[in-house]
VONUGU-444957 format. One line per 3 residues: number of its first residue (from 0); their letters; for each residue x, y, z of N, C-alpha, C. Coordinates in Angstrom, 3 decimals. Layout:
REM VONUGU-444957
NUM = A = X/Y/Z/X/Y/Z/X/Y/Z  ...
***
This chain:
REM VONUGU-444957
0 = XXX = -4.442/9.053/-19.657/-4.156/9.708/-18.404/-2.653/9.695/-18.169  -1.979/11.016/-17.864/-0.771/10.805/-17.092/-0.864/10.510/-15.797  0.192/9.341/-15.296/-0.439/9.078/-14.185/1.165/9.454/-13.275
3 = XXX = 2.266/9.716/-14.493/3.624/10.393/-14.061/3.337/11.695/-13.374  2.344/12.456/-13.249/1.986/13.527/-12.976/0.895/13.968/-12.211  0.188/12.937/-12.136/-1.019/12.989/-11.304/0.147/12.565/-9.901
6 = XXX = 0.805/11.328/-9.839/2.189/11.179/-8.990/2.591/12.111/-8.576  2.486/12.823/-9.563/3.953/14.262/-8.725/3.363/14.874/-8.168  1.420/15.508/-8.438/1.281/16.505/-8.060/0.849/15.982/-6.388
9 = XXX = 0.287/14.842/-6.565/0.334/13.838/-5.247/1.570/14.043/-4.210  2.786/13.618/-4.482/4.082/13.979/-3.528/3.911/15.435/-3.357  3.964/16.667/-4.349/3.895/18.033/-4.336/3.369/18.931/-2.963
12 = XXX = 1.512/17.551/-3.180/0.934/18.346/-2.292/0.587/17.239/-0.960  1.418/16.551/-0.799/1.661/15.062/-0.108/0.401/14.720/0.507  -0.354/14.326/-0.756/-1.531/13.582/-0.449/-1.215/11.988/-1.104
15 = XXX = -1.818/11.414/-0.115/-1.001/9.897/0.363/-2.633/9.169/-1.185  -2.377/7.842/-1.142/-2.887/7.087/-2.238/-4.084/6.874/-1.327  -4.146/6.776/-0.016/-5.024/6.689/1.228/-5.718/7.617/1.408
18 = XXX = -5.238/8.514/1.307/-6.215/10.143/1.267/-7.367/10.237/0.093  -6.520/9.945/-1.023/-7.166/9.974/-2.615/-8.908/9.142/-2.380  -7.914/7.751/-2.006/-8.937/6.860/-2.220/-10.443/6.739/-1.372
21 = XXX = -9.678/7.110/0.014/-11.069/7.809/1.016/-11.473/9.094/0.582  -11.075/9.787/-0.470/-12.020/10.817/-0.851/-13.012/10.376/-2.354  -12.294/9.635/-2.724/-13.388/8.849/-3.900/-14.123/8.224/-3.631
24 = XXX = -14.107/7.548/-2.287/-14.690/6.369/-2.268/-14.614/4.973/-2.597  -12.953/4.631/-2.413/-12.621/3.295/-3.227/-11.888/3.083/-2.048  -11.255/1.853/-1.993/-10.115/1.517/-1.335/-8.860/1.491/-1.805
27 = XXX = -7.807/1.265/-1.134/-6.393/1.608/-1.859/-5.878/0.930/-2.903  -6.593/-0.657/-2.970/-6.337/-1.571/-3.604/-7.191/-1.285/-5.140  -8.245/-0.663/-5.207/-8.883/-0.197/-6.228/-8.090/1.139/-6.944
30 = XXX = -8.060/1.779/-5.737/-7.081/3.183/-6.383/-6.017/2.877/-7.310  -4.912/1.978/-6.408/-3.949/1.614/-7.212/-4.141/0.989/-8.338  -5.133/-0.167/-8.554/-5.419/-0.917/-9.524/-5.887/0.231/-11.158
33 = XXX = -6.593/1.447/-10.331/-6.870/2.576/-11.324/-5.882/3.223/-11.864  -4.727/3.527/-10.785/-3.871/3.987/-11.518/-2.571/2.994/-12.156  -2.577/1.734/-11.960/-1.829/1.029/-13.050/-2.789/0.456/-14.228
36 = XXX = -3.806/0.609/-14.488/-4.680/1.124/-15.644/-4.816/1.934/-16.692  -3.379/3.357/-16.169/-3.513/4.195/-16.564/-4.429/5.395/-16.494  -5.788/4.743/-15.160/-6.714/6.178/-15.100/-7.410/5.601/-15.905
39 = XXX = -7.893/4.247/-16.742/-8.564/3.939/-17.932/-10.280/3.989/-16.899  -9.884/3.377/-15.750/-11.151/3.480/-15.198/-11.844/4.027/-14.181  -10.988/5.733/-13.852/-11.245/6.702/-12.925/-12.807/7.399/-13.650
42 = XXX = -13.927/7.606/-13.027/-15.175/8.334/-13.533/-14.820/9.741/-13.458  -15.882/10.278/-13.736/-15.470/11.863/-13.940/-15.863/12.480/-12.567  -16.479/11.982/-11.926/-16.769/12.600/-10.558/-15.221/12.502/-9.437
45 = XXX = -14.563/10.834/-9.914/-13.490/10.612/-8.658/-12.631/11.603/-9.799  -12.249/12.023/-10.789/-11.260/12.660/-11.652/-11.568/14.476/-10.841  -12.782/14.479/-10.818/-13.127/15.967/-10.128/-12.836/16.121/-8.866
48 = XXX = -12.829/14.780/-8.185/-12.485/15.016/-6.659/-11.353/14.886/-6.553  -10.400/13.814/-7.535/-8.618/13.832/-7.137/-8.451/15.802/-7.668  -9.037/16.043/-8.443/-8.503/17.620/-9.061/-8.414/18.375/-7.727
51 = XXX = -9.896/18.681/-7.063/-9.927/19.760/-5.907/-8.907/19.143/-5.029  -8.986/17.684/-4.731/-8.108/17.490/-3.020/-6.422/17.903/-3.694  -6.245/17.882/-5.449/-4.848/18.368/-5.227/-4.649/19.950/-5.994
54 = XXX = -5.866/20.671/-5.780/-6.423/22.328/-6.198/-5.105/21.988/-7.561  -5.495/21.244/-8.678/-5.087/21.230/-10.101/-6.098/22.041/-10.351  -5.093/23.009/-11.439/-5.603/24.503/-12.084/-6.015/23.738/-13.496
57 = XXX = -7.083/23.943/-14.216/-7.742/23.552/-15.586/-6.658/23.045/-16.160  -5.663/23.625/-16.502/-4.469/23.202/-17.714/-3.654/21.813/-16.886  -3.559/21.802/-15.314/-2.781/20.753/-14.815/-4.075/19.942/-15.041
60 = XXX = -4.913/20.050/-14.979/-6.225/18.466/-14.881/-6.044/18.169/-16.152  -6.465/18.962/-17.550/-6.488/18.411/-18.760/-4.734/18.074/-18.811  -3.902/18.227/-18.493/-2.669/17.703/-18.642/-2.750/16.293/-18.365
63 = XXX = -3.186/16.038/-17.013/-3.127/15.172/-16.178/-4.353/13.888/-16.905  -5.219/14.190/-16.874/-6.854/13.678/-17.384/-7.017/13.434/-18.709  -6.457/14.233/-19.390/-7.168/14.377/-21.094/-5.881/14.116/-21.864
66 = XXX = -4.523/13.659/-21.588/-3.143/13.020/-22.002/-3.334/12.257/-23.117  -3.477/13.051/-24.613/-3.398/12.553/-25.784/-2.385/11.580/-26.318  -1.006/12.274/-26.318/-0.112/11.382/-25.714/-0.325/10.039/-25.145
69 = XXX = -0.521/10.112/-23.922/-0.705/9.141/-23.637/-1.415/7.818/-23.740  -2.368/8.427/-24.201/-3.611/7.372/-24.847/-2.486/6.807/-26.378  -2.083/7.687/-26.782/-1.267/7.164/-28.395/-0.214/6.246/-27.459
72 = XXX = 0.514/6.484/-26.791/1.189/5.908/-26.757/1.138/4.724/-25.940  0.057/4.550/-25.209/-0.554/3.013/-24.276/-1.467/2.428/-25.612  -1.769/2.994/-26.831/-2.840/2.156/-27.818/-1.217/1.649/-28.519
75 = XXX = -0.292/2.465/-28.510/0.631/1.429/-29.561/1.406/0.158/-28.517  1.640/0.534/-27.805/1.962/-0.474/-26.777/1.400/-1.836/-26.630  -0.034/-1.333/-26.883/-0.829/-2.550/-26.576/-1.094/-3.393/-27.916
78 = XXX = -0.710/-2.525/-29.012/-0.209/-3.165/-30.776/0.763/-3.785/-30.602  1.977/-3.202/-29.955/2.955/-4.340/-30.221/3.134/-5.430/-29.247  2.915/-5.375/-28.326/2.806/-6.915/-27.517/2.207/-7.895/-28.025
***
C-alpha cells in the first residue's frame, strides 16, 4: 500500500483520519495503527469505503491499494533489519 498517497489524497480532499475511521468503522487509534502498517491490515470493504469517501478513480485506488513497489520495497526492508 502507498500510504504517501492515500495521505495526499486525504489533505487533497481534507478528509481528517477521524472521518476515515468513522466511516470504516474503527477508531483513530486503529486507523492509524493501519496505516503505519502500511495498509498491511486494511480489508477490502474499509479499502472500498476509504476509495468512495475520497471518489479515487480505479487507477488512483490500484495506485494507492495494489503498490507493487511498495510491497518490494517494505519485504526488503524487513530483510535487512
Amino acid at each position: 500500500m502507498n500510504v504517501r498517497k492515500l495521505r495526499a489524497k486525504m489533505v487533497e480532499n481534507a478528509v481528517s483520519v477521524e472521518m476515515l475511521s468513522n466511516l470504516i468503522g474503527t477508531s483513530k487509534s486503529t486507523f492509524y495503527r493501519k496505516l503505519t502498517n502500511k495498509g498491511e491490515d486494511f480489508t477490502v470493504g474499509e479499502a472500498n469505503a476509504i476509495a468512495r469517501a475520497l471518489a479515487l478513480s480505479a487507477e488512483e485506488f490500484t495506485a494507492i491499494f495494489f503498490c507493487l513497489s511498495c510491497r518490494v520495497s517494505a519485504t526488503t526492508h524487513h530483510k535487512e533489519v
